[in-house]
C-alpha positions as CSV (number, residue, x, y, z in Angstrom):
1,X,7.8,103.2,36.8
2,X,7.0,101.6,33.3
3,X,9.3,98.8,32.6
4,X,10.1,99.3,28.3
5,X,9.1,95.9,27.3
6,X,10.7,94.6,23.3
7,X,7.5,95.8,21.8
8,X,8.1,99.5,23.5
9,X,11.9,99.5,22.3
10,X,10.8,98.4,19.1
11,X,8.1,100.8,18.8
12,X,10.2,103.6,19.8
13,X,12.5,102.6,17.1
14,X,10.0,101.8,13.8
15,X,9.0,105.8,14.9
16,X,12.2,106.9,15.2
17,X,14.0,105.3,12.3
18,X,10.6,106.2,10.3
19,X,10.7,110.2,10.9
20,X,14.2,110.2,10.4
21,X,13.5,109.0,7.0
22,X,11.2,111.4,6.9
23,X,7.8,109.2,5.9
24,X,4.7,109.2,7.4
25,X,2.7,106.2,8.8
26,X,0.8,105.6,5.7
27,X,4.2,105.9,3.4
28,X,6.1,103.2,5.9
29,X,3.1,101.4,5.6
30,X,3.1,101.3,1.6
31,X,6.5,100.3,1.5
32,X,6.3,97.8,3.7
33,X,3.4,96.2,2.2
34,X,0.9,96.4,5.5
35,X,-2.0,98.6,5.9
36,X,-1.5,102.0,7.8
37,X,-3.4,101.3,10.7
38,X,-1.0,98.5,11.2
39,X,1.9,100.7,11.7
40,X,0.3,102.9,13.6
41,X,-0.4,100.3,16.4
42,X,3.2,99.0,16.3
43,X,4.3,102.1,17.2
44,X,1.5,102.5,19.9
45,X,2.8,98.8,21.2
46,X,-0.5,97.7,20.3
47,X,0.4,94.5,18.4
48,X,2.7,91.9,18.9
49,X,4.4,92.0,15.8
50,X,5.5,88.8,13.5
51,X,9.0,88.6,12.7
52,X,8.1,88.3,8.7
53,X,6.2,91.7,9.8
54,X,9.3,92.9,11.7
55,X,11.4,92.0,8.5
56,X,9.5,93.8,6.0
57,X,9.3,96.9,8.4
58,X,13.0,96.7,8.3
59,X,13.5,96.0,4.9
60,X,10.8,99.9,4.3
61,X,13.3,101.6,6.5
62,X,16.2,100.3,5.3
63,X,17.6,99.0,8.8
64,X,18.6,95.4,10.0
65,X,16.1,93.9,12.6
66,X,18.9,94.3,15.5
67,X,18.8,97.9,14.5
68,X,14.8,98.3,15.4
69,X,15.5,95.8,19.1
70,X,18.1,97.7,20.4
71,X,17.4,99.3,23.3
């Protein structure tokens, strides 16, 4: 059994929150002022994500931080 660690809740939520808006990888991305590929591997829990990263995610998706770590 996988154990969800923060960086699986918060990719889980970046994904969820973004289709909900209903933008794509690469519009998140513009928004947010990081490069696609970037998103793309948070939401794969492939990086380890900054919390000035975490913030502008936030900020593209119009959500608070506690908002994208709740699990």
């Amino acid at each position: 059994m996988k154990t969800n660690t923060i960086l699986d809740v918060f990719a889980a939520n970046v994904q969820r929150y973004r289709t909900e808006a209903g933008l794509s990888q690469e519009k998140l991305a513009e928004k947010a002022g990081v490069h696609r590929t970037y998103v793309g591997m948070i939401e794969r829990s492939e990086k380890n994500i900054t919390l000035l990263s975490m913030e502008k995610i936030a900020k593209a998706l119009n959500v608070t931080i506690p908002m994208l770590l709740n699990n």
